[in-house]
N, C-alpha and C positions, 0 to 999 in steps of 0.2 A: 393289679397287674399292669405294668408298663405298657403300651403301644408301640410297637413297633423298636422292640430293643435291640440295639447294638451294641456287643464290646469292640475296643478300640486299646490296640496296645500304645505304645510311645511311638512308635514310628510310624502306626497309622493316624494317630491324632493330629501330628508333626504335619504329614502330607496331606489331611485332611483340612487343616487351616491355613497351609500353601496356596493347595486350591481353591481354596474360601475368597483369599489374597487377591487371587489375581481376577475371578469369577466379580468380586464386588468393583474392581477397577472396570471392569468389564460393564458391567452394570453401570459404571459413571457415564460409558458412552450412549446406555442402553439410554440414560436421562436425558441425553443432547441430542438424541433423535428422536424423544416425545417430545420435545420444547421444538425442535424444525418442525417437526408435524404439525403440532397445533399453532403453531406460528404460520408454518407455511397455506392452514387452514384460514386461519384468521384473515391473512391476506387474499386469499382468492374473495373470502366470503366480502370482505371490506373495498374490492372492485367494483361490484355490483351492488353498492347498500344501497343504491337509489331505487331498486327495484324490488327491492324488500321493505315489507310495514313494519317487522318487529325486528326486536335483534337477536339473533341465531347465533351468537358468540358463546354459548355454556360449553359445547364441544372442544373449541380452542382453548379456551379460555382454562379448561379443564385440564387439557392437554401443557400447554404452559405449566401449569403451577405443579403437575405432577409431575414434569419434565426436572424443573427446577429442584423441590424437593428430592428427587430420585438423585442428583448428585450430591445432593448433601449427606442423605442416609448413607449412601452406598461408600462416599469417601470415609465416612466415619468407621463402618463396616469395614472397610478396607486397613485402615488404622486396629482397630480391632481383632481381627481375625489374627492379619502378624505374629500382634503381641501373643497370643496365644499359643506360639511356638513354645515359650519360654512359661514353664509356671510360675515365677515370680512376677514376670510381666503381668498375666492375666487377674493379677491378686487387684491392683487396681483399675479394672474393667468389671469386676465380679459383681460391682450393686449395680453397676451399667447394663448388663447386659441382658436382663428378663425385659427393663422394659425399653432399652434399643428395639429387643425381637419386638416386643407388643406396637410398636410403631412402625418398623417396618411389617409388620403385617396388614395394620391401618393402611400404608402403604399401598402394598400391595393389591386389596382390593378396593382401592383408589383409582388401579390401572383398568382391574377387571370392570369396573362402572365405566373409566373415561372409554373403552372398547368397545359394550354394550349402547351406549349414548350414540356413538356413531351408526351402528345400526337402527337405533332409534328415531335418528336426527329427521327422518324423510317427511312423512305428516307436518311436522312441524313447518318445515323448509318449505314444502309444497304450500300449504296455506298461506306463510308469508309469502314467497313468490307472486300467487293468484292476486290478492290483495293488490302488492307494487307494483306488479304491470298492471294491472287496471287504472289504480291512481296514476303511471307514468302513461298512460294510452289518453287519458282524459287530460293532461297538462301537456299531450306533446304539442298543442299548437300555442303554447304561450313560449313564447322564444322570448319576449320585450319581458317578462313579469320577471323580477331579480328572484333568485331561489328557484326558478323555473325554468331557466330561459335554455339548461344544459340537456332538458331532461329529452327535447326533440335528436339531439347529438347522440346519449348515452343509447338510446332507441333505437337510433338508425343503424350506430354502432355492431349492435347487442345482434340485431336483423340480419344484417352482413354477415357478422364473422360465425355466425353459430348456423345460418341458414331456416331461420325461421320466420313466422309472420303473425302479429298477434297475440293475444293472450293464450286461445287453443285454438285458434286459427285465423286462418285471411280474415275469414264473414267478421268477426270483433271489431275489425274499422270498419265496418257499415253502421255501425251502433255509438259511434263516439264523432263529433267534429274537431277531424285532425288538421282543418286550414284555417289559419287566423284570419278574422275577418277582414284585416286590413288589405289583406291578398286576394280578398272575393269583389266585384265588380256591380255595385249594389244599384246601379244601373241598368242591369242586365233584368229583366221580367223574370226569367228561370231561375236566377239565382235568390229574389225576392221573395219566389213561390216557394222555394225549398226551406227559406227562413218563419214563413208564414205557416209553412205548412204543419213544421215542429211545433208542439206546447210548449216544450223550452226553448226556444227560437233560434233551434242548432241549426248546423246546414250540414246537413246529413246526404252521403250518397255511396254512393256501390262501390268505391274507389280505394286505394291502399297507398302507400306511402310507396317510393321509389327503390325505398331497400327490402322492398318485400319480391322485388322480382328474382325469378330465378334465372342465375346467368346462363345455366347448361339448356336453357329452353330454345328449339329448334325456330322460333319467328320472335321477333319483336316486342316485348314486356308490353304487355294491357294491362293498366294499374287504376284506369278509368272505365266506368262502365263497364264493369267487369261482368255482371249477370243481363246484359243487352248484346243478343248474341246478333239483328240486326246493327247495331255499329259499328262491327268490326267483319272483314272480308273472310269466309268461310273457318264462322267461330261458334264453338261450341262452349259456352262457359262450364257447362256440369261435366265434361268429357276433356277439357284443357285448363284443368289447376296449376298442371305441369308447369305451366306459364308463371305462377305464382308459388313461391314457398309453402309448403300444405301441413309443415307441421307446426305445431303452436311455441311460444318460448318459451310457457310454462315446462311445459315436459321437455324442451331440451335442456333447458336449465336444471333442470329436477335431475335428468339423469346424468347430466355433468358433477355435479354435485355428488350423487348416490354413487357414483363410480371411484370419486378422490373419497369420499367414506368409508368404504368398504375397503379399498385397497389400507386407508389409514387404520381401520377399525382390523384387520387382517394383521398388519405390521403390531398393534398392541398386544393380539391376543401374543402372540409369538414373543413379546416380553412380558407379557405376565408368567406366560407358564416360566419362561426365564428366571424370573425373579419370584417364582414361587418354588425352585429348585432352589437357589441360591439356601431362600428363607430356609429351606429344611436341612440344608446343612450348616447354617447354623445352630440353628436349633439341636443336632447333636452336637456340632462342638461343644456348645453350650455346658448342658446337661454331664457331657464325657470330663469336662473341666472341672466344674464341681463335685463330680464324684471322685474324681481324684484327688480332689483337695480334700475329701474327710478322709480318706484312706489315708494321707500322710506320706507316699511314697510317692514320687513323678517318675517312676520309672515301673509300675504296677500295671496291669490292666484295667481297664475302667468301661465300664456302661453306660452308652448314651440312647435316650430313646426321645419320641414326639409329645409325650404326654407319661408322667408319671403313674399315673392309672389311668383306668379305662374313661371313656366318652362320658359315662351314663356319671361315673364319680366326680367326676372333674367337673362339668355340668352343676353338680348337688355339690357341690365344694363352693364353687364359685355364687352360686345364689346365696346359702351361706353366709358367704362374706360379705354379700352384695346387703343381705337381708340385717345380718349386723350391723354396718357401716348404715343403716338408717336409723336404728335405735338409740344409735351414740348419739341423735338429737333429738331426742325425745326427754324433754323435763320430767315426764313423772317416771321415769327411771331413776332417775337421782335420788342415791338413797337418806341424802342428808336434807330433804327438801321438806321434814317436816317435822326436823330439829331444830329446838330453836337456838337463836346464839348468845353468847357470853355474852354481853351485854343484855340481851332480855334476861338470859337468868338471873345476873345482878340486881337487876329491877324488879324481879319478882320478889327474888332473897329480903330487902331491902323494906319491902310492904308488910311481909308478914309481922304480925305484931307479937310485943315483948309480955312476957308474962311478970305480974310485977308479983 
């Protein structure tokens, strides 16, 4: 029993691959806005690759090639559907067109993956993140070393514009030496003590970089001695963070990202289900076309449906075929594999001896 059977006379067929027509033209723009998307992913994510350890490009990257693909299918489709106005037209479209559909359906849940993947993306993103700020927290005082000398800029940058400080927060520069020592005064007893005083002979102290201040703070940025509340005039460091940026880059970065994801991963699902209607009218035309072709009449009514039988058959058809198309390379099937050949027989013929 059919799935989901429709008849379609001439004039619904007609109008039905009209709207096929212009739906898959439709669908070519639907490709040019999965290729900006992941393109336009690609490049945010390719701003900040210096603060990332791994690469986080499968989402774009995804997005791209399914963007790409999706005008090819769709203009073909487009071309296709047309011709389908006309029965003679569709006569050479007819071996095309089972596995056009089987492609754009590959397709399709091509789309449904690259949508799911953006919701996916976070974990991943997050741990790169943590990673390349730490590695860029612990190089931002090499400004001389070549390969390194940007990573103090992209930092301060990153600090400014997003309002953050740190990896998960300010305390993370009390744990790394962000002053190069050519800048430190090695002269100085205090500064010697601090060098001394490390195992790794860092010069470690309470202080943050200058773009971790927060501008909208009511006195003057403390970025030194930040947890010596006698240094500064009636200062409370556990009560005045306000002073300092308090939330970390990782999670601003994290939720910058989570938010162009979602919005991107939002915008696919709404083309998939798109192009997962397209496919199903196809998929009658399809069907509606060749049934009218064994009828013999183009002006007759015809039945289109999604599946020729039911789930459970089509399923057991298909393993079937699957389970045949293994045995066609199987030798000891071969039924001539242990007969032997005109030449052995000649040579057998040949041995046997003559009676005199």
């Amino acid at each position: 029993m059919a799935v989901l059977k429709v008849t379609f006379t001439k004039t619904t067929r007609g109008k039905l691959a009209l709207v096929l027509w212009v739906l898959n033209w439709i669908s070519v723009l639907t490709g040019i806005i999965l290729f900006s998307l992941g393109l336009f992913l690609k490049v945010e994510i390719q701003k900040r690759k210096e603060l990332m350890s791994a690469d986080v490009h499968s989402v774009p990257n995804m997005l791209i090639a399914t963007g790409l693909v999706a005008c090819v299918i769709n203009f073909l489709g487009g071309k296709i559907c047309y011709d389908c106005v006309d029965t003679t037209k569709f006569l050479r479209w007819k071996l095309l067109m089972l596995p056009y559909i089987v492609c754009t359906f590959l397709f399709t849940f091509c789309i449904l993956v690259g949508a799911l993947m953006c919701y996916s993306m976070r974990n991943e993103l997050e741990e790169s993140l943590f990673l390349g700020l730490r590695n860029a927290m612990l190089y931002y005082k090499d400004t001389g070393t070549p390969g390194r000398c940007y990573l103090k800029r992209t930092v301060d940058l990153l600090q400014i514009q997003f309002q953050c400080c740190g990896n998960a927060g300010f305390r993370d520069w009390f744990h790394v030496q962000w002053i190069n020592n050519r800048w430190l005064d090695m002269t100085n007893s205090e500064v010697t003590d601090r060098l001394r005083s490390n195992v790794e002979g860092k010069y470690l102290m309470d202080g943050v970089p200058f773009s971790c201040c927060n501008t909208f703070s009511p006195r003057p940025c403390i970025q030194t001695q930040v947890t010596n509340n006698s240094a500064h005039y009636n200062y409370d460091w556990k009560t005045e963070e306000r002073n300092l940026w308090t939330r970390g880059c990782r999670q601003v970065l994290l939720d910058h990202y989570t938010n162009i994801m979602q919005s991107i991963g939002f915008i696919v699902l709404i083309i998939w289900l798109f192009e997962l209607w397209v496919l199903t009218g196809v998929r009658y035309l399809q069907t509606a076309m060749e049934n009218l072709l064994r009828q013999g009449d183009p002006d007759l009514e015809s039945d289109g449906w999604l599946l020729e039988n039911s789930i459970a058959q089509t399923a057991r058809s298909n393993f079937k075929i699957i389970k045949n198309l293994g045995k066609c390379y199987q030798v000891d099937d071969d039924p001539n594999i242990d007969v032997p050949s005109t030449a052995q027989q000649e040579v057998s013929t040949c041995q046997i001896p003559v009676a005199r």
